[in-house]
C-alpha positions as CSV (number, residue, x, y, z in Angstrom):
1,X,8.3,-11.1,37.5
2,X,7.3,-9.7,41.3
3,X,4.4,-7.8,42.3
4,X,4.1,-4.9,40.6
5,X,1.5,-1.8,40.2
6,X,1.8,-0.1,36.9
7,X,0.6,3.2,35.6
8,X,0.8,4.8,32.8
9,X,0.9,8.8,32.4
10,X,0.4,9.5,28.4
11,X,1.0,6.9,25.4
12,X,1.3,8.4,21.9
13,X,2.0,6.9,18.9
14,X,3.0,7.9,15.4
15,X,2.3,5.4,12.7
16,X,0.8,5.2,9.4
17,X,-2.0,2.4,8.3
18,X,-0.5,-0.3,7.3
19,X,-2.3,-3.1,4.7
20,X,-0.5,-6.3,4.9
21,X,1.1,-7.5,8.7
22,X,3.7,-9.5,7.2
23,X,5.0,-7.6,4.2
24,X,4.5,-3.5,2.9
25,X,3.9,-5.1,-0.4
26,X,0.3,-5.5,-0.1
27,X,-1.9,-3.6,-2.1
28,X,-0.6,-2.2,-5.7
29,X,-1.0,1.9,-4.7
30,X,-0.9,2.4,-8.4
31,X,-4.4,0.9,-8.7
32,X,-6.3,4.1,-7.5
33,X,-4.6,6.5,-8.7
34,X,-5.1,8.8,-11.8
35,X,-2.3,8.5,-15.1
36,X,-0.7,11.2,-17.6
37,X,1.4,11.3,-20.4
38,X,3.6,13.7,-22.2
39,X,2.1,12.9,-25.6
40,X,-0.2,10.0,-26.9
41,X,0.6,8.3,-29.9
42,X,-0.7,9.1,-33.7
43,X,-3.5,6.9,-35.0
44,X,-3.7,4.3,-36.0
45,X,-2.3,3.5,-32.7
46,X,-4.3,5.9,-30.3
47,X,-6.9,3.8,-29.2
48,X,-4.4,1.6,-27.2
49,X,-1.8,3.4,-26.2
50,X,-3.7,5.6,-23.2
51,X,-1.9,6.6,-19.9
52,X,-4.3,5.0,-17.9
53,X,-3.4,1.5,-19.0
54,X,-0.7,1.5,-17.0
55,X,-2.6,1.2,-14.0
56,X,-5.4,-0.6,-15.1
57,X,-4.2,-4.1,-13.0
58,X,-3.3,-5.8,-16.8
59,X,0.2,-7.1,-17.1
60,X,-0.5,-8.2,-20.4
61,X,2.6,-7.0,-23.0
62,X,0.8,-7.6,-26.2
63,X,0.1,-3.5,-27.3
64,X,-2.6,-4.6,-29.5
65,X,-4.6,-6.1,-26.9
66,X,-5.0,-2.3,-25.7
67,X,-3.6,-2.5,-22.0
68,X,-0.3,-0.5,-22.7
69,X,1.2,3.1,-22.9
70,X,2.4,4.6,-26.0
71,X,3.4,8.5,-26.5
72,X,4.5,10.1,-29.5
73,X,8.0,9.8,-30.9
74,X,9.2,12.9,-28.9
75,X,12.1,14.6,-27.0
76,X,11.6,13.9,-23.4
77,X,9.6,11.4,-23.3
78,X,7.4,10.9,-19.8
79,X,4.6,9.3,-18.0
80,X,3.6,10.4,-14.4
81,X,1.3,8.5,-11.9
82,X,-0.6,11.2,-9.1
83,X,-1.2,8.7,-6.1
84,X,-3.4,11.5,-4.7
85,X,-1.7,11.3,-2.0
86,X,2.1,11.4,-0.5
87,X,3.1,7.8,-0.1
88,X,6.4,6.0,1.3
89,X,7.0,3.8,-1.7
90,X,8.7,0.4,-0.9
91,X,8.8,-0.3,-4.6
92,X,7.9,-0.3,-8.3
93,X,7.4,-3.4,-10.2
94,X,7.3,-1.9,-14.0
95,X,5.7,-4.9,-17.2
96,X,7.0,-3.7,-20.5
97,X,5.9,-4.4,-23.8
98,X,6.2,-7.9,-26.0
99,X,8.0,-6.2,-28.7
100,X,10.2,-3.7,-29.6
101,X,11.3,-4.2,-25.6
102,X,14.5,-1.8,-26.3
103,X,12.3,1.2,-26.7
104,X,11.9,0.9,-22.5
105,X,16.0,1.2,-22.1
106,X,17.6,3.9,-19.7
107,X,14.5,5.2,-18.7
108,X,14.5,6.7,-15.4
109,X,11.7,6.7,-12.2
110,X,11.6,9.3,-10.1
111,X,9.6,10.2,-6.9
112,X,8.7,13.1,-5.1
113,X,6.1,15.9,-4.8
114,X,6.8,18.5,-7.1
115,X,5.6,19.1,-10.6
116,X,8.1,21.3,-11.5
117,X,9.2,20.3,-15.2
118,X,6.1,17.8,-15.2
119,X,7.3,15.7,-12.0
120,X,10.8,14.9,-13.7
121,X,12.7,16.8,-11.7
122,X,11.8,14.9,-8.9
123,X,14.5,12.4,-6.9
124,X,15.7,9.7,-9.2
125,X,15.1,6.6,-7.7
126,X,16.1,4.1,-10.4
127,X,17.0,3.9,-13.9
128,X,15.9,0.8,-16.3
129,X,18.9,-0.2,-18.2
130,X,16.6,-3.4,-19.8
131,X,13.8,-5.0,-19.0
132,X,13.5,-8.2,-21.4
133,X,10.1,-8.5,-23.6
134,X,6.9,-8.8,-21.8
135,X,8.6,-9.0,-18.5
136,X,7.9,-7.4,-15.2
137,X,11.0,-5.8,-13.0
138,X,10.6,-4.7,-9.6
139,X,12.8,-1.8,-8.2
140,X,13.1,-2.1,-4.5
141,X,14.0,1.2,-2.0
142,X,15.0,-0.7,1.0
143,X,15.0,3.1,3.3
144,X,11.7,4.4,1.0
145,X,11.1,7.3,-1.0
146,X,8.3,10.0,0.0
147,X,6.1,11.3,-2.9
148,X,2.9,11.4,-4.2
149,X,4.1,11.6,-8.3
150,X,5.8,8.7,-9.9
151,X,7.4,10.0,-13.1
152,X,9.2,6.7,-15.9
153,X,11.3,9.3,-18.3
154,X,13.1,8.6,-20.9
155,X,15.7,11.2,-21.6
156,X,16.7,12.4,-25.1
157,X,15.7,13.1,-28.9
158,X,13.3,11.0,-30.6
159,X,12.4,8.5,-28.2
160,X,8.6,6.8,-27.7
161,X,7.9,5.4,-24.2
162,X,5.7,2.3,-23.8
163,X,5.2,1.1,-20.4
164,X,2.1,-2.0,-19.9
165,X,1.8,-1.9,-16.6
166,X,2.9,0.2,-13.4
167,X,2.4,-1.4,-9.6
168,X,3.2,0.7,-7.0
169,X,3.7,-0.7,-2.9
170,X,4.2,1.2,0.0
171,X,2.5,2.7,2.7
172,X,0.8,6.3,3.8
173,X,3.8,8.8,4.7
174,X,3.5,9.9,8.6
175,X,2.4,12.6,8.9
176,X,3.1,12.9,13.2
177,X,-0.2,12.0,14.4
178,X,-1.1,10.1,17.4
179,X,-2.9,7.4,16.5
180,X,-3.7,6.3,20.4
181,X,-6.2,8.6,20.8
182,X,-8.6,6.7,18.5
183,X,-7.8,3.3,20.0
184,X,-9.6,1.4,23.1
185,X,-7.5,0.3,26.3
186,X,-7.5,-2.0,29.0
187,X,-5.3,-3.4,31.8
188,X,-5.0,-6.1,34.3
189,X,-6.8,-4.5,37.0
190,X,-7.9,-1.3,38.2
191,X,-6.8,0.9,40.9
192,X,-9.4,3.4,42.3
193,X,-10.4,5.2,39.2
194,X,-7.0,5.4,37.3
195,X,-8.7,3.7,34.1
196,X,-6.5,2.9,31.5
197,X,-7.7,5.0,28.8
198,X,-6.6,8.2,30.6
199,X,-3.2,7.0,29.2
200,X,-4.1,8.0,26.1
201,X,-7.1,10.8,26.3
202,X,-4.2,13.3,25.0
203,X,-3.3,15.0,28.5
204,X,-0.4,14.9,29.6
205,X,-0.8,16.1,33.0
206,X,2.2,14.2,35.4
207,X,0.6,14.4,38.6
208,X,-1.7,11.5,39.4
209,X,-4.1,13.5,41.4
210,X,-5.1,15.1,39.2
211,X,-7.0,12.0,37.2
212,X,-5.0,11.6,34.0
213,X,-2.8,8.6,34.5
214,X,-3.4,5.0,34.8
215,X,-2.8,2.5,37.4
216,X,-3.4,-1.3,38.3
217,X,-3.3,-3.7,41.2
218,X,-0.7,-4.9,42.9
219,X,-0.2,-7.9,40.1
220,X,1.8,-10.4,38.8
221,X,3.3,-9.2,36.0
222,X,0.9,-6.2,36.1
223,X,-0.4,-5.1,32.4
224,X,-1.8,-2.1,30.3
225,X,-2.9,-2.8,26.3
226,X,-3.8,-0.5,23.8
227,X,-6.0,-1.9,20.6
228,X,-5.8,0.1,17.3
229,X,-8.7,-1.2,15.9
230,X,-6.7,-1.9,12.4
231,X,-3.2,-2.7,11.8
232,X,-0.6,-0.2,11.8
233,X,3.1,0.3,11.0
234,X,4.5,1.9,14.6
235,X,7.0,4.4,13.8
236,X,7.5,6.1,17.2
237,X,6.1,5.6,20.7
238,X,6.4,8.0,23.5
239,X,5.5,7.2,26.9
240,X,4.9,9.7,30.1
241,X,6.1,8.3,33.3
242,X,4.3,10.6,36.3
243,X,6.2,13.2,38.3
244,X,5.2,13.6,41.7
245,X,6.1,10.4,42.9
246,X,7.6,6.7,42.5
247,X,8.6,6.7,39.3
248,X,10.7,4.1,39.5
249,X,7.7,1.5,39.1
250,X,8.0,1.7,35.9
251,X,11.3,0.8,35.7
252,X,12.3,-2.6,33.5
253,X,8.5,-2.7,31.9
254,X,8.5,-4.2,28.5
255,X,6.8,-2.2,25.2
256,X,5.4,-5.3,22.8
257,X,3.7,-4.7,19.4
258,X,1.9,-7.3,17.7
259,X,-1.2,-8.7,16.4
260,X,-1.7,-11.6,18.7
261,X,-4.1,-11.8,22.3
262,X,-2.5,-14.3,23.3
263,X,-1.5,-14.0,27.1
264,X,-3.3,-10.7,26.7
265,X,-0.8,-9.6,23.6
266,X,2.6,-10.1,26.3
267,X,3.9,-12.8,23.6
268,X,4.1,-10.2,21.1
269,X,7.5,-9.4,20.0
270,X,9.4,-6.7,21.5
């Protein structure tokens, strides 16, 4: 690459935190959230069929061992799982029970925000046509599916729904905030006082004079980086060339996003 000064006007960036770099199937969602249940079963079987087993980070299928769900032989059946907050979820992995497996078929998960008719008229994002004894089935939503309720329901008359454990992965849903503004920057060099955080102190002011753009040296293959201080998942990034003049400087500069410094974070991927 030639010589090249580089300047920056504004960078904003939507994103949402983001756990695990090389997969959103870090850490199970499910874990601190809070369980319900249409109905818990009649004792003798009470002690160990509570909603919050579901989520208690126990895959073991053995319902006497007191780390599985169990409502009442109802119409309707349902369990719902508040995550507190509205979540993109990448997928459900869903244990059921050691015996009596069959009792888990056709049951449907859906996902959404509303608790209109408990949370099961939410979006259906699956249905469980068999999950064999004591085994664990993940449902994957390649696009993801916003929500903060997780509803398993099991439609019709006289049905009991057992579930031993629930593990929820995604990620926090965007919610349009730039997260630049609460990062650190830094460039290759420095031109006169055009430091590079005024690319991201939030004005968006085009006219360099007036102090809210960035600028470097005359370098080889001139640079501006912006550390998040934590892993992210970038959803959108907007950049503000200035107005009053040469604009065309920043023509053909590269936009890299990674977690590596080395050659100041330019190997990252593009």
């Amino acid at each position: 690459m030639d010589h090249h000064l580089f300047y920056l006007l504004a960078v904003i960036i939507t994103e949402a935190s983001f756990g695990h770099a090389s997969s959103v199937k870090g850490k199970n969602l499910a874990l601190n959230g809070k369980a319900t249940q249409s109905t818990l079963v009649e004792n003798p079987w009470a002690a160990f069929g509570h909603a919050y087993n579901a989520i208690d980070g126990n895959t073991d299928s053995n319902y006497d061992h007191g780390s599985c769900t169990a409502t009442e032989w109802q119409e309707n059946p349902w369990w719902r799982l508040d995550l507190l907050d509205e979540y993109t979820i990448t997928s459900i992995t869903i244990t059921n029970r050691g015996n009596l497996p069959e009792r888990l078929d056709g049951a449907e998960i859906h996902i959404g925000n509303s608790l209109v008719n408990n949370g099961n008229n939410n979006q259906e994002a699956g249905v469980i046509s068999t999950i064999p004894a004591g085994k664990s089935e993940t449902y994957t939503f390649d696009s993801g599916i916003s929500g903060r309720y997780i509803n398993v329901f099991i439609p019709g008359k006289n049905r009991l729904l057992t579930l031993c454990e629930v593990e929820v992965y995604g990620y926090p849903t965007p919610n349009g905030e730039n997260v630049a503004v609460k990062g650190t920057a830094t460039q290759s060099s420095l031109y006169s006082n055009s430091f590079p955080f005024t690319a991201i102190d939030g004005n968006r002011d085009g006219v360099y004079a007036h102090g809210s753009c960035s600028h470097t040296q005359d370098d080889f293959s001139p640079w501006w980086r912006l550390d998040l201080l934590k892993r992210h998942k970038v959803f959108s990034i907007i950049i503000m060339n200035r107005k009053d003049a040469v604009s065309e400087r920043l023509n053909g500069a590269e936009i890299r996003i990674g977690d590596s410094l080395e050659n100041n974070g330019n190997n990252n991927p593009r």
